[in-house]
LODREN-866062 format. One record per residue (C-alpha): x, y, z; residue in three letters. Coordinates in steps of 0.25 Angstrom, whole numbers, padded with zeros to 4 digits, always signed. Each point is the difference from the previous one (the first is absolute). Last residue first. Layout:
<rs>
XYZALA...
</rs>
This chain:
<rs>
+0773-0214+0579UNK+0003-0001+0015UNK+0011+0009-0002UNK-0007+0011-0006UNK-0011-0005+0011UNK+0009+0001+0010UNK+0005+0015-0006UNK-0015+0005-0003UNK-0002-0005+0015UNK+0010+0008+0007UNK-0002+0011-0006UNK-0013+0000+0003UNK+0002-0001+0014UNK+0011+0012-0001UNK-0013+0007-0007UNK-0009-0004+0011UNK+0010+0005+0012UNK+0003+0013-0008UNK-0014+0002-0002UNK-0002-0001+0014UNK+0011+0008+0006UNK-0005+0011-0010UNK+0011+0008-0004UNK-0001-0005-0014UNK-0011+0010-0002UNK+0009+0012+0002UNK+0009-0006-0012UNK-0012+0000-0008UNK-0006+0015+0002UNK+0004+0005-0015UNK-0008-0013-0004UNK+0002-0014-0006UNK-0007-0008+0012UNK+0011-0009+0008UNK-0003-0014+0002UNK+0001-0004-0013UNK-0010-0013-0004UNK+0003-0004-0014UNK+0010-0012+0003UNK-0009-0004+0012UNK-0011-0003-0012UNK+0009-0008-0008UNK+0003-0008+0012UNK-0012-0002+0004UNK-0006-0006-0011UNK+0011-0009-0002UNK+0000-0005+0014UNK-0016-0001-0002UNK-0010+0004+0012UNK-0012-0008+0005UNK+0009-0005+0013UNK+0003+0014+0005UNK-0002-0001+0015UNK+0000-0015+0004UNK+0007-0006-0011UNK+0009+0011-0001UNK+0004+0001+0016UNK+0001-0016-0001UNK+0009+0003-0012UNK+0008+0010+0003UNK+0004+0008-0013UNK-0011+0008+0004UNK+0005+0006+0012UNK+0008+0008-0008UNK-0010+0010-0001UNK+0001+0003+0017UNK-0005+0015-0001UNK-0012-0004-0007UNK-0007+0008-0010UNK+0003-0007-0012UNK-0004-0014+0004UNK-0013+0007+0006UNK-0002+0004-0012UNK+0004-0013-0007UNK-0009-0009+0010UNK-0012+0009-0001UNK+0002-0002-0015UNK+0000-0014+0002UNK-0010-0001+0009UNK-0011+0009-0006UNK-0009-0013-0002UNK+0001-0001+0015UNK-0008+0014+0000UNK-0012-0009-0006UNK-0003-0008+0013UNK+0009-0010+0011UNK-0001-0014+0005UNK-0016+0000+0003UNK-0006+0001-0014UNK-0013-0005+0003UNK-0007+0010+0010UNK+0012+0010-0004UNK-0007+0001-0014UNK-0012+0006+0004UNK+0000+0011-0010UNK+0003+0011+0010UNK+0012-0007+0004UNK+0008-0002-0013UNK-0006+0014-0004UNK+0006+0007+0012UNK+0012-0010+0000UNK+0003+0003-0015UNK-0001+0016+0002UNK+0009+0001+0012UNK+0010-0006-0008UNK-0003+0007-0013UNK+0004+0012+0009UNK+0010-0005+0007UNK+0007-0004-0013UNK-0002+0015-0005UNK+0007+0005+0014UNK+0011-0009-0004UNK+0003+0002-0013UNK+0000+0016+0005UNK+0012-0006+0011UNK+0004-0006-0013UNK+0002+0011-0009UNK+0006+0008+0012UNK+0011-0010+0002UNK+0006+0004-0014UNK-0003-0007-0013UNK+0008-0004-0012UNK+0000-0005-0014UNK-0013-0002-0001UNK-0004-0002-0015UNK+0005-0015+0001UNK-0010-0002+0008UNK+0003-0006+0015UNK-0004+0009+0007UNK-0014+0000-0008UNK+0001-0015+0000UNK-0003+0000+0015UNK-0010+0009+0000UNK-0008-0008-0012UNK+0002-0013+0009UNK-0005+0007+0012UNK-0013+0004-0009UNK-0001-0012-0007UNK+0001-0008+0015UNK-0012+0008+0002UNK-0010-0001-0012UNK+0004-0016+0001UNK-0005-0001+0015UNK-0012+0008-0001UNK-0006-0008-0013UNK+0004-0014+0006UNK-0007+0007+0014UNK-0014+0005-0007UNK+0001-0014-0006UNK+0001-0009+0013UNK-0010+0011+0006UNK-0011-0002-0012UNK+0001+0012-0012UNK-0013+0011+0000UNK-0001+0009+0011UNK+0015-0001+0005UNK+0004+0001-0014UNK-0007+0013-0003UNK+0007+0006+0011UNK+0014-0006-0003UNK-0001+0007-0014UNK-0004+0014+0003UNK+0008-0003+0011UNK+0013-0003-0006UNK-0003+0010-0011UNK+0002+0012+0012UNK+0011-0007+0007UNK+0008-0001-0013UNK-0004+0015-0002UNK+0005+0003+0015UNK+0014-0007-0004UNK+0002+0007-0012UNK+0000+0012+0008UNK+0011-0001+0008UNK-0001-0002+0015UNK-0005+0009+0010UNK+0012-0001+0007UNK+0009+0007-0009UNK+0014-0002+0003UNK+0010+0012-0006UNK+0012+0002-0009UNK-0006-0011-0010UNK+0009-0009-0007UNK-0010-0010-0006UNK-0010+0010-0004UNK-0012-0008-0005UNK-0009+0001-0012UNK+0010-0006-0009UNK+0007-0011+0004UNK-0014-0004+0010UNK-0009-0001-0010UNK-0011-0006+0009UNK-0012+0005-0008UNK+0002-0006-0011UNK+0004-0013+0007UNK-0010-0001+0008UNK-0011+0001-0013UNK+0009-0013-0004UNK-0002-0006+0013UNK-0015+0001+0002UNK+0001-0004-0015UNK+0006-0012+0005UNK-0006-0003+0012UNK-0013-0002-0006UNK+0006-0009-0011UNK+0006-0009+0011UNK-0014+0001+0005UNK-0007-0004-0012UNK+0010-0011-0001UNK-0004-0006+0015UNK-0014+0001-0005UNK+0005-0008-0013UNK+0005-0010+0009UNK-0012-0001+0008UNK-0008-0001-0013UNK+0009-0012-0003UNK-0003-0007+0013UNK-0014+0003+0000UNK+0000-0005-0016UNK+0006-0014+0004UNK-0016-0002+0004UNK-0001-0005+0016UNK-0003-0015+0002UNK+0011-0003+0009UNK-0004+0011+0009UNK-0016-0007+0002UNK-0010+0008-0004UNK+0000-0010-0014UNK-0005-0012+0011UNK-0011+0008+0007UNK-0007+0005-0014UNK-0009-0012-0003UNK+0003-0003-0015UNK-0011+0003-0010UNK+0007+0005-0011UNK-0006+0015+0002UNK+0002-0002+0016UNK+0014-0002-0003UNK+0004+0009-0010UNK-0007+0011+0010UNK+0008-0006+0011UNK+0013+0002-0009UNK-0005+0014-0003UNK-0003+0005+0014UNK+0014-0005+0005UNK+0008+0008-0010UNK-0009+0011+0006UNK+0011+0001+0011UNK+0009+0002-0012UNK-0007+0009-0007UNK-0001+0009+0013UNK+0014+0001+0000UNK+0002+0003-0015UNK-0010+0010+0002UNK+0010+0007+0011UNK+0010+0000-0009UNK-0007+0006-0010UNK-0002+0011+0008UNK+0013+0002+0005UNK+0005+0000-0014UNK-0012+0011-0006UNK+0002+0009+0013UNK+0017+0000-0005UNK-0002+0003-0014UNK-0001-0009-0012UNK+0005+0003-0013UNK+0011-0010+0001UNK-0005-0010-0007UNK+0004-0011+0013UNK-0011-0001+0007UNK-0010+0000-0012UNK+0007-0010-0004UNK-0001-0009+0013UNK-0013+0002+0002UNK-0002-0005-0015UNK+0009-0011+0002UNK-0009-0002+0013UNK-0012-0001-0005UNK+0002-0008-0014UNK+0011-0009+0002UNK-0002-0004+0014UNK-0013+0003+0004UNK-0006-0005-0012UNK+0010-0013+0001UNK-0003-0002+0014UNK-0016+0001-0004UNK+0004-0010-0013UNK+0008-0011+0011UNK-0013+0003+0009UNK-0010-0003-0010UNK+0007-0012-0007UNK+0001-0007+0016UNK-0014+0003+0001UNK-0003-0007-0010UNK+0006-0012+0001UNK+0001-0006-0013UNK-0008-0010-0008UNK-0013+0004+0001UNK+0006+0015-0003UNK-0011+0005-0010UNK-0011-0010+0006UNK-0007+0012+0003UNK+0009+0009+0008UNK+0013+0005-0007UNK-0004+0010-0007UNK-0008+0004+0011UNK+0011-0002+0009UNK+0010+0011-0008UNK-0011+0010-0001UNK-0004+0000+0014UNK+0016+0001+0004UNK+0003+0012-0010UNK-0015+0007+0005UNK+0006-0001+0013UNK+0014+0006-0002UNK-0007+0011-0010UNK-0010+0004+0014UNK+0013-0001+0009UNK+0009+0009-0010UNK-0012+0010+0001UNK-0001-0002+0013UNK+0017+0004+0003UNK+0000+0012-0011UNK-0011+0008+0006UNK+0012+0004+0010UNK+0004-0009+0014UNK+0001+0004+0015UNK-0015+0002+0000UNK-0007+0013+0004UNK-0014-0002+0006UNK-0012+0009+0001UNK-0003-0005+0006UNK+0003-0006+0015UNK+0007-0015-0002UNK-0007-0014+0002UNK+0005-0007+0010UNK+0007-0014-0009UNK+0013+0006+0000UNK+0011+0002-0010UNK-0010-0001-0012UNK+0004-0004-0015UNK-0010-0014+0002UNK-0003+0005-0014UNK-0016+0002+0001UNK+0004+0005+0013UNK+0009+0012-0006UNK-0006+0006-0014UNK-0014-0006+0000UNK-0003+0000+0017UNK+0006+0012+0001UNK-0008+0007-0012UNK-0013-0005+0008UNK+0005+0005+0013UNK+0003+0014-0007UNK+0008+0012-0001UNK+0013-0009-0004UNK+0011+0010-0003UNK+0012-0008-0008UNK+0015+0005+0002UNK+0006+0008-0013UNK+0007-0008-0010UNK-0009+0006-0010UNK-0003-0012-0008UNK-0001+0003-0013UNK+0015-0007-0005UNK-0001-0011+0010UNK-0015-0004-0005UNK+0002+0001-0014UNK+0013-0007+0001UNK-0008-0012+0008UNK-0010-0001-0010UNK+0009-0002-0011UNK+0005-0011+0010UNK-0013-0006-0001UNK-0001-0001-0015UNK+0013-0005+0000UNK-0001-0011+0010UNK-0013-0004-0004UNK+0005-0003-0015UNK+0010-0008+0008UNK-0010-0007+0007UNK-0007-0004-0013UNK+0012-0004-0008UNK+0002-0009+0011UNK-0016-0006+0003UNK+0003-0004-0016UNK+0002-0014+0003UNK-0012-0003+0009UNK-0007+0008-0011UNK+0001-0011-0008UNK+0000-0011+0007UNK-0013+0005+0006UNK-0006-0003-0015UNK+0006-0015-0001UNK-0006-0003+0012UNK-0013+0005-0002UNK-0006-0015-0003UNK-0015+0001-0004UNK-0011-0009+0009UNK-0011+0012+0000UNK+0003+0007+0012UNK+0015+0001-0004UNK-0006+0007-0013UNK-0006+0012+0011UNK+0014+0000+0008UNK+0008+0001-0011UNK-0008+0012-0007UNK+0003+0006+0013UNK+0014-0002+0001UNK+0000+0005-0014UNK-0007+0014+0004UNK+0010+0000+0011UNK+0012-0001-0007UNK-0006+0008-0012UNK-0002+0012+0011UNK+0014-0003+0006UNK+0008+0002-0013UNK-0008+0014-0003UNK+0004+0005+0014UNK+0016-0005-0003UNK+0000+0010-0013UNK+0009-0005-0010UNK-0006-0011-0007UNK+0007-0007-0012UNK+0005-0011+0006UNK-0013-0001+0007UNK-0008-0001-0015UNK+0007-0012-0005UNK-0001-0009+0012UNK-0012+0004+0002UNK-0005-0002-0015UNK+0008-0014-0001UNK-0006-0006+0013UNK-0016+0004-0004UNK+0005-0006-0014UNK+0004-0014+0007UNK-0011+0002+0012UNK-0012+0000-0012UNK+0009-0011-0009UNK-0001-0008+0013UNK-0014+0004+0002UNK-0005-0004-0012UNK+0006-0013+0002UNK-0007-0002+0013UNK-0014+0003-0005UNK+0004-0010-0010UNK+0004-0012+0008UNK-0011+0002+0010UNK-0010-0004-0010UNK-0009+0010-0007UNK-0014-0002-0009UNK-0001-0012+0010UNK-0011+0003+0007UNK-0003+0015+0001UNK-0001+0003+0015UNK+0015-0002+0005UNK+0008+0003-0011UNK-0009+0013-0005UNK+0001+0006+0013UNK+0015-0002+0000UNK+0001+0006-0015UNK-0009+0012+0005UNK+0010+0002+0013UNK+0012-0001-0010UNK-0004+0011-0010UNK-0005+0007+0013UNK+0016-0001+0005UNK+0004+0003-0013UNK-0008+0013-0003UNK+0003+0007+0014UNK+0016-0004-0003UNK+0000+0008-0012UNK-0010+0011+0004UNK+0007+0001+0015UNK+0014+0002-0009UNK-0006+0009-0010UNK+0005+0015+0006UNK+0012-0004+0006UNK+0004-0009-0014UNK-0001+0014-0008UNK-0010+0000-0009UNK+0001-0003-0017UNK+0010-0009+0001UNK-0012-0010+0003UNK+0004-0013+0007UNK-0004-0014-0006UNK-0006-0009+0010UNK-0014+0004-0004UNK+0001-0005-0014UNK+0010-0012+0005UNK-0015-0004+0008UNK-0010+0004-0010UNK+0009-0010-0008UNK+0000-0012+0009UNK-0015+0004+0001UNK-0002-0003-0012UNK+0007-0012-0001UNK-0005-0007+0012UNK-0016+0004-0005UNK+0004-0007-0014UNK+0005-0010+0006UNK-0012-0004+0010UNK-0008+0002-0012UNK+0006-0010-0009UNK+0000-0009+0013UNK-0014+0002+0002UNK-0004-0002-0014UNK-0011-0010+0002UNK-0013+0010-0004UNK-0006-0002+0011UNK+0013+0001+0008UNK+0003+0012-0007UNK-0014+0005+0004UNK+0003-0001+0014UNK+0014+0007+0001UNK-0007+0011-0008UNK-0010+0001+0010UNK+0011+0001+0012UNK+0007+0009-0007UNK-0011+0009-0003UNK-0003-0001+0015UNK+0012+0003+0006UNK-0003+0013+0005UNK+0009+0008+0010UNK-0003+0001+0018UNK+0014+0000+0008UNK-0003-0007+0013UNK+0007+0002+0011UNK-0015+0008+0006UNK+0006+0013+0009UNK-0002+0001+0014UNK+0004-0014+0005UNK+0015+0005+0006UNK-0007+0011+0010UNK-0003-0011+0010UNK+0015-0003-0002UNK+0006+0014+0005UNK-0010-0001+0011UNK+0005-0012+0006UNK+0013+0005+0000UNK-0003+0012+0009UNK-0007-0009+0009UNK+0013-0008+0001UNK+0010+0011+0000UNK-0008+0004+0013UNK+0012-0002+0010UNK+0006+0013-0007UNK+0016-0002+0004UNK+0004+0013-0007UNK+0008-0007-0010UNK-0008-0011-0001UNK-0012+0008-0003UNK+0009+0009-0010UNK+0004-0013-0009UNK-0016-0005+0003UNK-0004+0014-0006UNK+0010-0001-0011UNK-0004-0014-0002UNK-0013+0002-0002UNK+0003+0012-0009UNK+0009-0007-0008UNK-0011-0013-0002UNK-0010+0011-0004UNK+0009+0004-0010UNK+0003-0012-0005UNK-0015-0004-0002UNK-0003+0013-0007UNK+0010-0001-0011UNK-0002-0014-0003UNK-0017+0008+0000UNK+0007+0010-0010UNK+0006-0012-0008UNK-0012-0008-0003UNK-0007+0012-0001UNK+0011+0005-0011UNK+0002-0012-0005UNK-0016-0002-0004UNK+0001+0015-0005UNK+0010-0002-0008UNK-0006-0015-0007UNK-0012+0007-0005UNK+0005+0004-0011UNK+0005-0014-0004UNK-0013-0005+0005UNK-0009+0009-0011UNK+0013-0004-0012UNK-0003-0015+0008UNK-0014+0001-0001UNK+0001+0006-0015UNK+0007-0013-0004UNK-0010-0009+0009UNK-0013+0007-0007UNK+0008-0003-0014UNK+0002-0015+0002UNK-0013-0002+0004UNK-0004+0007-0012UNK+0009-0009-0008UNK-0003-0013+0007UNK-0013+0004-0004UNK+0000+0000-0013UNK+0009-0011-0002UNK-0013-0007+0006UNK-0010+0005-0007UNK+0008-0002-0014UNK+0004-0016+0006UNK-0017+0001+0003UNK-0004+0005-0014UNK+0005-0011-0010UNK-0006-0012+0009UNK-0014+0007+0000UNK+0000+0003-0014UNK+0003-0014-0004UNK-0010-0004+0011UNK-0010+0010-0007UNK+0003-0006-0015UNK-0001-0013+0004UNK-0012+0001+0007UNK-0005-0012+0010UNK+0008+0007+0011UNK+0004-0011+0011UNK+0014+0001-0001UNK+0002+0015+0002UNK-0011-0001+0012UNK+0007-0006+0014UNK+0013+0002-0002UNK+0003+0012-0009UNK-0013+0008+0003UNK+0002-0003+0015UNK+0016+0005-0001UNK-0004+0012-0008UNK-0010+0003+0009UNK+0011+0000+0013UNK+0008+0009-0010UNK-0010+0009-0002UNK-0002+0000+0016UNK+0015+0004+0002UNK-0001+0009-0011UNK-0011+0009+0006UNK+0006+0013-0007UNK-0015+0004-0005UNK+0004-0002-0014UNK+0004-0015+0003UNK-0011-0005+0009UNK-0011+0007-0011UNK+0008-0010-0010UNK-0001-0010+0009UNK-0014+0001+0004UNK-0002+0000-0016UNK+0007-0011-0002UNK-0008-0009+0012UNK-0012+0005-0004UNK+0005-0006-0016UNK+0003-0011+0008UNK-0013-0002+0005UNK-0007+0002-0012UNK+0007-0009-0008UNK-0003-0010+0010UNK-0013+0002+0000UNK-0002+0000-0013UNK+0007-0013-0001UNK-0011-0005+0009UNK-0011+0007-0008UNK+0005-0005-0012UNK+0000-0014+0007UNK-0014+0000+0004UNK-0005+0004-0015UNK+0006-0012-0004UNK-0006-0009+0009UNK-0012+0007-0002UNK+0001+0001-0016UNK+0004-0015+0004UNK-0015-0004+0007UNK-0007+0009-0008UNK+0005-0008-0012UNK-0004-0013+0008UNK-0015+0005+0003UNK-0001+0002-0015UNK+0003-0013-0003UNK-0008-0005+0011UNK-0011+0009-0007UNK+0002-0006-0012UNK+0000-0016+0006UNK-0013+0005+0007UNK-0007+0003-0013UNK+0005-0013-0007UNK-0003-0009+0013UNK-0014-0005-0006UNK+0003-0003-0013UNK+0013-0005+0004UNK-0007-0008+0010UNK-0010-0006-0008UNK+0011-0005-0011UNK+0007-0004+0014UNK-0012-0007+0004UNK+0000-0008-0017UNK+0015-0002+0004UNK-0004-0008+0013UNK-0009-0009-0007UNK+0009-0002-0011UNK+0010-0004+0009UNK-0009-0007+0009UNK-0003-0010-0011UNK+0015+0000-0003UNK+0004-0003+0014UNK-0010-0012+0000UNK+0005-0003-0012UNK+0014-0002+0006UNK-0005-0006+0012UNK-0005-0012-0006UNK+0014-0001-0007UNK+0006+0002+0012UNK-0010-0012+0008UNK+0006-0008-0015UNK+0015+0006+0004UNK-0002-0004+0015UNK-0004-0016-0005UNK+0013+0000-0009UNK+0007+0005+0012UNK-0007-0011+0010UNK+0004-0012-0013UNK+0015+0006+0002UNK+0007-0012+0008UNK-0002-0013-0010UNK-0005+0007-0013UNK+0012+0008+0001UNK+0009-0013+0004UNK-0005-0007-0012UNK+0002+0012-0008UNK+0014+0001+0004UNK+0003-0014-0001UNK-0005+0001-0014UNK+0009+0014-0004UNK+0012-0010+0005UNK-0004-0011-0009UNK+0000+0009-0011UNK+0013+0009+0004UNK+0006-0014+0001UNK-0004-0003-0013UNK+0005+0009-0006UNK+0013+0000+0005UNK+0002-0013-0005UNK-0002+0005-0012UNK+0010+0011+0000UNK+0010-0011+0007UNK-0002-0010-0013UNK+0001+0012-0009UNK+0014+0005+0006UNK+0009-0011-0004UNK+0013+0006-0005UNK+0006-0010+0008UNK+0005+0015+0008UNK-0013+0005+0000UNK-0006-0011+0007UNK+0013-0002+0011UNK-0004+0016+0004UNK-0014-0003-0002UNK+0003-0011+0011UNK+0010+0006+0008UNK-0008+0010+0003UNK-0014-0007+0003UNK+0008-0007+0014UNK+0001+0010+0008UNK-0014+0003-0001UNK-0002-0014+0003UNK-0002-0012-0008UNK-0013-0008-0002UNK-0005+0007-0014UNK+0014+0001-0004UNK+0005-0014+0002UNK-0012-0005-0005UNK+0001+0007-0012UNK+0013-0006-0001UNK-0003-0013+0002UNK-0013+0000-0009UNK+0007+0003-0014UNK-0001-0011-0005UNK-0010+0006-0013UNK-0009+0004+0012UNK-0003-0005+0017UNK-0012+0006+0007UNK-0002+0001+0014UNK-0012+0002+0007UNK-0001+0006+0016UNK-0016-0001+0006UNK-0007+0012+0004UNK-0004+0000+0015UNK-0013-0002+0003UNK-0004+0009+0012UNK-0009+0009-0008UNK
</rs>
């Protein structure tokens, strides 16, 4: 096997070089050559060359085979040994499998048996499991569907949701799951319907509901202020009366401020569910506006005023149903997520205070009673107060009745002086009897209207008439009016006070002493009435004093600095002047009812052939009404009055003699006319010193009393009567003895006087050495003053 087989050559027909050249040539080298073959048109030589290169090549091959593959030949015999081998335990083995068919043949049907069991089993297995899922999702329907009737929509929905993700896709039935997937939309819709309806009849329910939750919500506002008013009243009075124990009282004021529970006690829960299930169901926003919108509505709804009752009578309902409108929305804000946000509560509002604005606005305009303005004002601050807990802007509110505090003072100002007439025209003018210390303390010390802090015997006589408390009590309930419209946040940015006192002036002004002043001046009056009411108005002006304090303590301001002078009201000063007015009137009609009875041109005999010492008898009447009126006067009118009155009533009457010599109507008188003109002057004179005196004047009047009054009809008598008359064109004589009288006056009168009476005994009477001498002086003057003129 390691003899290499020899190389042959063969050389034909001359034809050896080129087989040579192909058999020894390269693979590179065999293209050319067929190439070159086919191209001399040569090709059999090369086709026979080939052959026998395949021959030898097929040699070498088996040379090399017998050479290097003997082992395989060898391992194909040991296989062909094998083979039969195989074959002879082929038949062997088919002959045992010919036994084992025969054998196995009954175990082969039962395995066959064993494998049907083993898939009806399988089979059986999976039906069971589907089964089971069928079932439980049918469990699942049915509880939802019991979930659903019974209302329980928030655990319908929560088995909805387990069906839907953990079941739907595992149903093996088509025609269940088909089922299952067309029912659960329904479900769901049907429940966002129900919910829908429950929070439709909450809101009717809380809409209902809302008064009553204002009304508290107010009533306890209401509570809270005035147990803050009474607190400080008590610590306005402990300062007042210097109590050291204002810290104890306080304290028990604010142990009393946990009585009552702040909260305000209304069901949210169907809102809350339905809250709940819309976020189930993944429509929370299409449920937060629909909720938004709804209540918008309930809102305008209850916004909107009914013409059917006057405002008066439906203002606490009005603003009672907003503020628990707003109360239930702020609940709702703070504990039901994000079903609210801040930006809507506050546009509710704003169109709430826009409406709210529009409907005060409009209704005070129209208001014509000041007691019905103040009860909305109140009511309103109130509702202000209770929002202003809850985070809402009022401002816009207490503009509003900031700019009608005007129209409210003057409707004050009417209604009060229609009081004040009724009180002038029923008061009895007469001076009040106190029987009681209790009616005392309310008609005078209540007031500060006493002269004197030693309480009086009863039963008591006032100087003043019904009408001085009366005024006081309408004064009072004038300045409590005007600060609590102003209190409240109503006059945050005024002062107060200062709005109080210029409206107290203006009340005292316009209203009380305009009235005063008219009934003064109506002419209808009598003298008692006059001295009366000027004996009020005195009293009014010390009570002045009260009212500003009152103002004071009712603002809040401690009452030393308003007691001082330059704090007084503009009304003291008024009143004074009307006092003094009341006095001039007094003295008018004492006058007038002077001068019917002082009708001297005709009652009197101004050429009488005798004196009468006793007087005339005008002269006692006037002496007779004087003190009717004087009497009265004493009792009732102050000194500095009593001597205004005096002093007036007196210098009329010597004015009255005067002119009635010098009247037109006179066209002479003798000297017996005015020796009678004298007596009567020395009775009046007599008169006004007694009663100048007997009043107490002379303590305070020191220069001189009524009779001084007289001085110009004392002057001309004594004028007349003088034996020197023509002293008076002396001028230190005149200035010292007849200083009131008038050049003109005088002369006209001396021009009347004739010494001589008109009688059968004249020219006897001219004898006199007396009456010559005053008549010579006489003529004397009549001619100085003749010339002087």
């Amino acid at each position: 096997m390691d003899l290499k087989p020899k190389r042959r050559s063969f050389t034909e027909n001359g034809d050896a070089g080129e087989d040579l050249s192909l058999t020894n040539g390269g693979n590179d080298e065999v293209g050319p050559l067929v190439r070159h073959a086919f191209e001399t048109g040569r090709p059999e030589g090369l086709l026979r060359q080939m052959s026998f290169v395949v021959k030898e090549k097929e040699a070498e091959i088996e040379e090399m085979c017998k050479t290097h593959y003997e082992e395989f030949i060898l391992a194909v015999d040991e296989l062909r040994g094998v083979l039969f081998d195989a074959e002879e335990l082929k038949s062997e083995l088919h002959g045992d499998n010919f036994k084992l068919q025969q054998v196995g043949s009954d175990l082969l049907v039962k395995l066959e048996e064993l494998l049907e069991c083993y898939s009806v089993k399988k089979n059986v297995a999976e039906a069971v499991k589907m089964s089971k899922n069928c079932v439980q999702v049918l469990d699942l329907c049915v509880n939802c569907n019991s979930q659903v009737s019974e209302g329980r929509f928030y655990s319908a929905l929560k088995t909805v949701d387990l069906i839907e993700k953990s079941y739907l896709n595992n149903i093996p039935l088509k025609a269940l799951k088909m089922v299952v997937e067309r029912k659960i939309p329904v479900i769901k819709l049907h429940i966002e319907k129900n919910v829908c309806g429950q929070v439709n009849e909450w809101m009717v329910q809380i809409r209902s509901s809302a008064r009553n939750i204002g009304q508290t919500a107010i009533g306890r506002t209401a509570t809270v202020r005035q147990r803050d008013e009474e607190m400080l009243e008590q610590q306005r009075k402990a300062e007042e009366q210097y109590i050291s124990e204002v810290g104890n009282l306080a304290y028990t004021l604010d142990a009393e401020e946990f009585d009552e529970d702040p909260v305000i006690v209304f069901d949210l829960t169907p809102l809350y569910r339905a809250c709940h299930i819309h976020d189930l169901l993944g429509i929370r926003e299409k449920f937060r506006e629909y909720y938004y919108t709804n209540r918008l509505l309930q809102l305008n709804s209850d916004l909107e005023i009914s013409s059917a009752q006057p405002f008066v009578e439906s203002y606490q309902t009005f603003f009672a149903q907003i503020a628990g409108f707003f109360i239930v929305e702020n609940r709702v804000l703070r504990t039901a997520g994000v079903l609210l946000v801040a930006d809507q509560v506050e546009t509710m509002w704003e169109t709430a205070v826009a409406k709210m604005t529009s409907v005060l606005e409009e209704q005070f305009s129209s208001m014509e009673s000041a007691t019905h303005l103040l009860l909305v004002k109140d009511y309103v601050t109130l509702f202000g107060s209770t929002l202003r807990q809850y985070g809402h802007d009022i401002g816009t509110l207490l503009d509003v009745l900031d700019s009608n505090h005007g129209k409210y003072h003057q409707l004050l100002l009417e209604e009060c002086r229609k009081q004040i007439v009724d009180v002038l025209s029923n008061d009895s003018y007469d001076q009040m009897s106190i029987k009681k210390e209790t009616d005392y303390e309310n008609v005078v010390l209540s007031f500060n209207l006493q002269t004197s802090d030693i309480m009086p015997d009863f039963p008591y006589v006032a100087p003043f008439s019904s009408m001085v408390p009366d005024v006081c009590r309408i004064a009072r309930s004038f300045i409590k009016g005007s600060v609590d419209y102003l209190s409240h946040g109503i006059g945050i940015n005024m002062n107060v006070f200062d709005v109080v006192r210029k409206y107290l002036d203006k009340f005292l002004i316009d209203v009380l002493n305009a009235t005063l002043l008219d009934t003064i001046n109506s002419g209808n009056i009598t003298v008692p009435q006059v001295m009366q009411i000027a004996t009020n108005i005195a009293v009014l002006e010390r009570a002045c004093d009260f009212f500003i304090r009152h103002a004071a303590q009712l603002c809040g301001i401690p009452c030393r600095p308003v007691e001082r002078p330059q704090a007084a009201l503009s009304a003291k000063a008024v009143l004074k002047t009307s006092r003094d007015a009341a006095y001039v009137a007094l003295l008018n009609i004492v006058n007038k009812e002077i001068d019917k009875i002082m009708t001297l041109t005709g009652s009197v005999n101004w050429t009488p052939e005798e004196t009468n010492q006793n007087g005339n008898d005008y002269i006692h009447e006037v002496k007779i009404y004087l003190h009717s009126i004087l009497t009265p006067a004493q009792q009732i009118l102050p000194l500095d009055a009593m001597y205004k009155v005096g002093s007036g009533v007196f210098e009329h009457i010597s004015n009255v003699i005067v002119a009635a010599f010098s009247n037109d109507s006179v066209k002479r008188f003798n000297t017996n006319a005015v020796i009678n003109m004298e007596y009567d002057l020395q009775i009046i004179e007599n008169f006004a010193d007694e009663r100048f005196y007997s009043a107490g004047l002379g303590e305070i009047y020191n220069d001189g009393s009524f009779k001084n009054f007289l001085v110009e009809a004392r002057q001309l008598i004594n004028l007349l009567l003088s034996s020197q008359a023509e002293n008076f064109m002396n001028p230190s004589i005149r200035e010292k003895s007849y200083c009131a009288l008038d050049y003109k006056k005088v002369s006209a009168i001396c021009d009347k006087f004739k010494e001589s009476p008109d009688g059968i005994f004249g020219s006897l009477a001219n004898k006199n050495a007396k009456q010559s001498a005053r008549k010579k002086s006489m003529d004397v003057l009549k001619k100085r003053l003749k010339d002087f003129s």
